[in-house]
C-alpha positions in Angstrom: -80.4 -80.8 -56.4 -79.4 -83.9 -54.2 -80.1 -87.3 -54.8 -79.3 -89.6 -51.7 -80.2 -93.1 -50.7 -79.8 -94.1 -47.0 -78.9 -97.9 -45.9 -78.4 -100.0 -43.3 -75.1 -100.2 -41.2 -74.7 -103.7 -41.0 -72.0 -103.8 -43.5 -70.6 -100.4 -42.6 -67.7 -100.4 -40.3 -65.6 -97.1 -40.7 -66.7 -93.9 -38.4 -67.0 -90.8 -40.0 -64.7 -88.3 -38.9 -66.7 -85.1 -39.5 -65.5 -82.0 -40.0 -62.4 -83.0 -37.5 -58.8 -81.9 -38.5 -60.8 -80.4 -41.8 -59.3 -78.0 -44.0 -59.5 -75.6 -46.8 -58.9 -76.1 -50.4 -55.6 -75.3 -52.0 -57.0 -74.6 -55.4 -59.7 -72.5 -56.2 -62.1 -73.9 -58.7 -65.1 -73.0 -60.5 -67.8 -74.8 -59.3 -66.4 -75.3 -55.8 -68.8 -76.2 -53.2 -67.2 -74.5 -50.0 -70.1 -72.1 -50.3 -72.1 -75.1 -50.4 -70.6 -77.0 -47.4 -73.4 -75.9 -44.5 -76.1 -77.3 -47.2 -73.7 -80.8 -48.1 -73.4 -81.5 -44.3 -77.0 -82.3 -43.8 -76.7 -85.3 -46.4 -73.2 -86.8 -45.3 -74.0 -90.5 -43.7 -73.1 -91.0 -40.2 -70.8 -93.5 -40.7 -69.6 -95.3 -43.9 -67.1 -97.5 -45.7 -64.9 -95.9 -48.5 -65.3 -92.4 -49.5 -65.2 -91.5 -53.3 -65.1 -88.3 -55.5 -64.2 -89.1 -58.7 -65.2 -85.0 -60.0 -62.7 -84.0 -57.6 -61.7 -80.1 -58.7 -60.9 -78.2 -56.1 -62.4 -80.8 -53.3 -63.9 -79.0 -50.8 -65.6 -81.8 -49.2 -63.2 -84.0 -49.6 -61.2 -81.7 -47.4 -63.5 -80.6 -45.3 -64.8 -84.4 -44.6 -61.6 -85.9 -43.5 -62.6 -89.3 -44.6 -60.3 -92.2 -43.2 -60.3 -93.7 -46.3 -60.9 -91.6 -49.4 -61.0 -91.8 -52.9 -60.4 -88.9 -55.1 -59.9 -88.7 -58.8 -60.2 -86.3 -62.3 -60.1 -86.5 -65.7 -58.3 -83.3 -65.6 -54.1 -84.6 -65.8 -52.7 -81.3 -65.0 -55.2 -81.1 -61.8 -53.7 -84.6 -60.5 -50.6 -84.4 -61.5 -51.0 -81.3 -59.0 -52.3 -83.2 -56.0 -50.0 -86.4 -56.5 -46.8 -83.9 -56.0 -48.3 -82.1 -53.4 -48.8 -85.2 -51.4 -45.3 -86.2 -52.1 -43.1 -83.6 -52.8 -44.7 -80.6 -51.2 -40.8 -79.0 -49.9 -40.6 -79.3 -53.9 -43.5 -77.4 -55.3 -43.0 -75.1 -52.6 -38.9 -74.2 -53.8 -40.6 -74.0 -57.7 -43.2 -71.5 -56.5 -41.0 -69.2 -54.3 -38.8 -68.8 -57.9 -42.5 -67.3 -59.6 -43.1 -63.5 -59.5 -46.7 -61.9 -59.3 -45.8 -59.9 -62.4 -48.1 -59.7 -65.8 -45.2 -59.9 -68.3 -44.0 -63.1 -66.4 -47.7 -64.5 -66.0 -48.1 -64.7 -69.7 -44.5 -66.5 -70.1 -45.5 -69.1 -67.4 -48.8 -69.5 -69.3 -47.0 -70.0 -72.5 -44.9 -73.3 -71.2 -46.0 -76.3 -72.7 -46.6 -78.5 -69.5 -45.6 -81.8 -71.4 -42.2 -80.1 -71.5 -41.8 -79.8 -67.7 -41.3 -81.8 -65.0 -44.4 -83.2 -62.5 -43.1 -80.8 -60.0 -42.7 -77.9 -62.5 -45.8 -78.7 -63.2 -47.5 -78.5 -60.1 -45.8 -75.3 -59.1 -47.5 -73.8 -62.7 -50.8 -74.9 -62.1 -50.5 -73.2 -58.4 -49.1 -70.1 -59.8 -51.7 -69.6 -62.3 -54.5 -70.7 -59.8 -53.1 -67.8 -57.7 -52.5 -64.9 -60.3 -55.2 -65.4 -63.0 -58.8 -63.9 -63.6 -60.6 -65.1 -60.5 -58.8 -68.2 -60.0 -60.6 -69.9 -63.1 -58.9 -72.9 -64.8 -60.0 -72.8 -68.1 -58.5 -74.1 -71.4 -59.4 -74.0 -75.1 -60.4 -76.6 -77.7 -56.7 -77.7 -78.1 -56.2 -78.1 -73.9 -54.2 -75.0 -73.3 -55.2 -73.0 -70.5 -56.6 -69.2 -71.6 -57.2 -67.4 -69.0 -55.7 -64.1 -68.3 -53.8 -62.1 -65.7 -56.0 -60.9 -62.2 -53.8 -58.2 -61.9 -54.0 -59.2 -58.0 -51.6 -58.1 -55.8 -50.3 -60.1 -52.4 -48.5 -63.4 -51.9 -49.2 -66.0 -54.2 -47.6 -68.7 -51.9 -49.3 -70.1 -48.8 -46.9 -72.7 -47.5 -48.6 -73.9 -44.6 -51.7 -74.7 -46.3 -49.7 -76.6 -48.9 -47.7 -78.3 -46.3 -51.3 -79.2 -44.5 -52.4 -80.1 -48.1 -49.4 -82.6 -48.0 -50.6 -84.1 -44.7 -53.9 -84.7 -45.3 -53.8 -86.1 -48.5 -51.3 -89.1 -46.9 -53.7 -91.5 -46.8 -55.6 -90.6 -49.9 -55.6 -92.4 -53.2 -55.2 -90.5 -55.8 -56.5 -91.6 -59.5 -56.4 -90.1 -63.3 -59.0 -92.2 -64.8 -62.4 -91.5 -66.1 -65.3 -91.5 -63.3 -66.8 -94.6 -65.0 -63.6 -96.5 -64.2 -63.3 -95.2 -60.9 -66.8 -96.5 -59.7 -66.5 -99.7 -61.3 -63.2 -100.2 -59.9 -63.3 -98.6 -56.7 -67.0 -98.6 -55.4 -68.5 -101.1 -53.3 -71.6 -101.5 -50.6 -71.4 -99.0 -47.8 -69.2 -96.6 -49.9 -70.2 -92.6 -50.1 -69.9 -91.4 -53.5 -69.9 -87.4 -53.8 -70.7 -87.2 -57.5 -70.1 -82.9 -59.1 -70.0 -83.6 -62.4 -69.6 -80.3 -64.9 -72.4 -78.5 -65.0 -74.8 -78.7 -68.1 -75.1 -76.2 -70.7 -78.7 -75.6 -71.4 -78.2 -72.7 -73.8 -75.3 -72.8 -76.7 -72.9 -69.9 -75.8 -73.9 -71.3 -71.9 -70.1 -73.5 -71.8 -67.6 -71.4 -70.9 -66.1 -73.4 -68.0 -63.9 -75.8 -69.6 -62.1 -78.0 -67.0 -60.6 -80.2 -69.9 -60.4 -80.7 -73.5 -63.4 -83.1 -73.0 -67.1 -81.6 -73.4 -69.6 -83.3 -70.8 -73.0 -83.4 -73.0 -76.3 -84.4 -72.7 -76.2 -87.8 -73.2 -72.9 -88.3 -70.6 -75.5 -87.0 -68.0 -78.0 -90.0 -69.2 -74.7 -92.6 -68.5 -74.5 -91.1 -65.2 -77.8 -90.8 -64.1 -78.0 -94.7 -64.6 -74.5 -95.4 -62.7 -75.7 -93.0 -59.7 -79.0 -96.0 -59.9 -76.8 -98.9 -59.8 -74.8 -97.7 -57.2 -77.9 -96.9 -55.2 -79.2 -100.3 -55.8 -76.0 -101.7 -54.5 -76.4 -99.9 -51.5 -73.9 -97.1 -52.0 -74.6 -93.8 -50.6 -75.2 -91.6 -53.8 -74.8 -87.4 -53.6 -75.3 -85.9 -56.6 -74.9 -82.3 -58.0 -77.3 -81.1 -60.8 -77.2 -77.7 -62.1 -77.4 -76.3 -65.9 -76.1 -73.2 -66.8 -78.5 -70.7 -69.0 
């Protein structure tokens, strides 16, 4: 399940500040890895240069490392478009999102909205919304990229303004990228970097792929690319943590 290479520190020169000031997500996404964060912990480097995720979903060791420097990026635009506004126009989201009701009726009309229609911030406050209210917190979309999933029928508040305002904080110092994960680590990776690869999980069976992040299917041969980017990053001296898991 992991796949790490350790280094020397000579060219390292950034501290890890672990688990300090950490924080939960403000997204809940399938595949998360807060469950996962007591087994992750054991293979975080003591100290590195950059950190990068570029399969960022709903980060939850991005925000639970606290990098100094971090990298974070998805092909997923509605997802970034998300994070950018929270990081710089979180008293905005947060005015959209106290105008949303926890109501079925109006769940579906929010879900209807063409989001190339709306603003960033409008946006933003959607994605939240339907993060909140749906089945289980899934993002899911169909074939043509709009997002299918239906009503939770939860009840409470659907607006946690703190966390979003400690969302806006720590993502300050953050850069914050749309771009395929090739790009990213060819652009962005360098010796004495920690790269937390998640990719989508792989489908092993044919009705298996019913997590769709994007419109963009990640197959077989997409986990080949990767498998030799995580070795040339290894040989360059990156550390490399890599998830692997299919679904039957």
């Amino acid at each position: 399940m992991y796949n790490i290479t350790r280094i020397n520190d000579e060219n390292v020169n950034e501290p890890l500040s672990l688990f300090k000031n950490s924080m939960k997500p403000f997204l809940k996404w399938a595949g998360g890895k807060t469950q996962l964060l007591p087994e992750l912990k054991k293979y975080i480097p003591e100290s590195f240069n950059k950190y990068i995720e570029p399969f960022l979903g709903g980060g939850a060791l991005y925000f639970h490392l606290n990098a100094t420097t971090p990298i974070i990026s998805d092909l997923n635009e509605e997802l970034i478009i998300t994070y950018k506004a929270v990081k710089n126009n979180v008293d905005e989201i947060i005015d959209q999102l106290r105008k949303h009701k926890n109501e079925e009726e109006y769940y579906y009309l929010i879900r209807s909205l063409n989001p190339k229609e709306l603003t960033n911030i409008e946006r933003a406050s959607r994605l939240i919304f339907m993060n909140k209210t749906c089945f289980n917190g899934l993002y899911r979309v169909n074939k043509k990229g709009n997002f299918n999933v239906p009503f939770g029928k939860r009840n409470g508040v659907f607006l946690n303004e703190e966390l979003l305002r400690d969302a806006s904080e720590f993502l300050q110092n953050t850069k914050i990228l749309h771009a395929n994960y090739l790009d990213v680590l060819s652009n962005e990776a360098n010796e004495g970097d920690f790269i937390f690869l998640d990719p989508p999980y792989y489908p092993v069976g044919k009705f298996s792929d019913f997590t769709r992040y994007s419109m963009a299917f990640f197959y077989f041969a997409d986990h080949v690319i990767l498998e030799e980017e995580i070795n040339k990053f290894v040989e360059m001296e990156c550390y490399v943590n890599f998830q692997f898991i299919c679904l039957n």
